[in-house]
N, C-alpha and C positions, 0 to 999 in steps of 0.2 A: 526553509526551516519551519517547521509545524510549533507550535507552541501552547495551542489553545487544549488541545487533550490532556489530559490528566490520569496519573495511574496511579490510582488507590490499591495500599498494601500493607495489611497489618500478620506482622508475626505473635505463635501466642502459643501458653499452654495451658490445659486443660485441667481443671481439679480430677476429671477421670483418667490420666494418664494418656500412655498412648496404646494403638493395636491393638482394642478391646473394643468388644460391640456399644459400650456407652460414648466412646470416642468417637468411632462410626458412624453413629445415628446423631449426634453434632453436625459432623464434617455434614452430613447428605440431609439432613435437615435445614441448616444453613443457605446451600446451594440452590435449596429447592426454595427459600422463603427470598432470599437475598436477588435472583436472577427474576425474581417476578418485579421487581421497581425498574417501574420505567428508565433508561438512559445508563441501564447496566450492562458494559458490551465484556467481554472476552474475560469473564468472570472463571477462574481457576482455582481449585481447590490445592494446596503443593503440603508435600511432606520432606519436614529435613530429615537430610544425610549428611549433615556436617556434624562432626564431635567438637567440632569449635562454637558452635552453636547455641546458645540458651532457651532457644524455643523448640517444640516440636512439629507446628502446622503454621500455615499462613494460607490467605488470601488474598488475591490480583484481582481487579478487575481497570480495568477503562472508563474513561467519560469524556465525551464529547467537547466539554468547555468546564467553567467554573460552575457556569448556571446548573449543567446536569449533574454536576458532584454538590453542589449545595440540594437542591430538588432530592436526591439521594437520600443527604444526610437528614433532612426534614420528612421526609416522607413515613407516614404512619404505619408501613409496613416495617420499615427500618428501627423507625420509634422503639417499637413494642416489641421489635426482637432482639434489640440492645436490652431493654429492661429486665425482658421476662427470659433471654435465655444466653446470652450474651455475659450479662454480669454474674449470674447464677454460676454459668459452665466453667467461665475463662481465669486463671488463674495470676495469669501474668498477658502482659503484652505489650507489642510497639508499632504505632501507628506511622505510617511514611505517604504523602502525599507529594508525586513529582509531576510536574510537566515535562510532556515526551517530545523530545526535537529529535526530527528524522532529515 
């Protein structure tokens, strides 16, 4: 049993709504600023299909231990895209941080 990984995952919605080019350039702006900090593995973009659902998108990603999920959360690429585009864009959201046993 693995316990030391962690899989960071937050759902959320957007003040731009969804399936629209400002939605879009989020989701693939994110992707592109978010998978450049070090100790970010299997980093996934996902869109709900659930009508039981309250969010529209979410993010997955992996980490190696607590240290690379903390390292993560402080990292000054992270910082400034929480501030400047993060809280700007996201309307709503839910953060889930689990440890993965295989």
């Amino acid at each position: 049993m693995n316990t030391s990984n962690i899989k960071h995952m937050v759902v959320f919605k957007l003040h731009a709504g969804t399936n629209n080019a400002n939605a879009e350039r989020f989701l693939k702006i994110s992707a592109e600023e978010l998978t450049t900090i070090p100790g970010v593995e299997q980093f996934e973009v996902l869109r709900q299909v659930s009508a039981k659902a309250d969010y529209d998108y979410g993010f997955s990603m992996v980490f190696a231990n607590q240290a690379a999920y903390e390292a993560y959360n402080n990292h000054p690429v992270h910082t400034q895209y929480v501030a400047e585009r993060w809280m700007k864009e996201v309307s709503s959201f839910q953060e889930i941080d689990f440890q993965i046993f295989e």
